[in-house]
N, C-alpha and C positions, 0 to 999 in steps of 0.2 A: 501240444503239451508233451507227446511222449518224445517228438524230434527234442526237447529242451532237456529230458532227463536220462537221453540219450546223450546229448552233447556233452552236457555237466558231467555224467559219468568219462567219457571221451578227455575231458580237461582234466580229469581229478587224477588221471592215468593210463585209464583202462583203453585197451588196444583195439578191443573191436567190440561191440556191446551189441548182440542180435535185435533184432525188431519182438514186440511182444510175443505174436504168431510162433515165431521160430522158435523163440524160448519155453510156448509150450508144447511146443512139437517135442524139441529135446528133451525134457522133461519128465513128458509122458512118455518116450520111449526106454529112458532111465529108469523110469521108475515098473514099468513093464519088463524090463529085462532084470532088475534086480528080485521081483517077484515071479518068475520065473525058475530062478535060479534057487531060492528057497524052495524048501522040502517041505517044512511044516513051519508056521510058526507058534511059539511056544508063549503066552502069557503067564507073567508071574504073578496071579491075582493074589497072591498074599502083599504085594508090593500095597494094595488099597485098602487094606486091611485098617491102618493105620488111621487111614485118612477119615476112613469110612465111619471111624469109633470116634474121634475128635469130632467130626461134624455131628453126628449122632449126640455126643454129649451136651457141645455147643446149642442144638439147636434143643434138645429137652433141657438145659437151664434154661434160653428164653421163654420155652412155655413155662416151666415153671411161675417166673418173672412174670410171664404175662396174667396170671390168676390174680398177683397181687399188685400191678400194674395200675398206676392211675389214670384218667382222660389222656394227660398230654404224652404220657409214653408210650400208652396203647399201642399206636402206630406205627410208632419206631420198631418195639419190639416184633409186632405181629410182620413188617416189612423184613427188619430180620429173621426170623423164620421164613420167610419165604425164600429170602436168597441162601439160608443154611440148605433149604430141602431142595431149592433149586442145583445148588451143587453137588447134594448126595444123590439127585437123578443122575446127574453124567459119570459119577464113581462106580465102574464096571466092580460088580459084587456077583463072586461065585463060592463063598466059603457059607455054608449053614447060618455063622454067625453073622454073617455079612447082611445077609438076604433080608434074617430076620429083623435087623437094624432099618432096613430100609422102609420093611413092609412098615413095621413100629411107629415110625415117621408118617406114614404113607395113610396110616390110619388114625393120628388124633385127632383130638377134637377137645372142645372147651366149652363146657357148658354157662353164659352168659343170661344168666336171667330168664328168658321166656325163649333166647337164641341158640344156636349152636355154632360155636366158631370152626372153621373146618378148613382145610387146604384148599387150593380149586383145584377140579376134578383132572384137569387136564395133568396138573404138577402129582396128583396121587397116581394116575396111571403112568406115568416116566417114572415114578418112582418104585412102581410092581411092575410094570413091564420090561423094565432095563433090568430087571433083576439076571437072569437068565445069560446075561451078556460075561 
């Protein structure tokens, strides 16, 4: 398989196309030299700032939604919130307001009758544990 997507690349133009192996050899030595050569690097977590409040909003309108929610939408909705809070775990948060958005998320709950609807444990600690990142 990779002799064919070597060749195909071979046909399409390309002059000499390394074997896997080598391509991660170079690679990682590219990428080891470019990191190197940086001093410090600098994140601009205001950049997620944005992101971080649209998902935040996003996903407390589906709670919302989900309070007055009937059988057949339950699940959609409650499936969206998961993949809203799913995303705002990997959204690196270091601004006060950030953290608190996440924690916010990271702690509802829905009280259903005799039940408590809740995130699973695993998605509320990437969502307090990534905080910090």
């Amino acid at each position: 398989m990779e002799y064919d997507a070597q060749r195909a690349g071979i046909d399409a133009g390309a002059e000499d196309i390394p074997c896997p192996t080598r391509r991660g050899i170079l690679g990682g030595l590219a990428t080891f030299a470019a990191a190197a050569s940086m001093r410090q690097i600098v994140v601009a977590h205001d950049q997620y700032d944005a992101v971080l409040r649209y998902l935040h909003s996003e996903f407390m309108d589906a709670a919302a939604r989900l309070r007055r929610a009937d059988a057949q939408t339950y699940n959609g909705l409650y499936r969206r919130m998961l993949a809203l809070a799913t995303a705002l775990s990997v959204v690196p948060a270091a601004a006060p307001r950030s953290l608190r958005l996440k924690r916010e998320v990271a702690c509802w709950s829905l009280e259903d009758g005799c039940y408590t609807v809740v995130l699973p444990p695993d998605l509320t600690a990437a969502l307090t544990g990534n905080c910090a990142t």
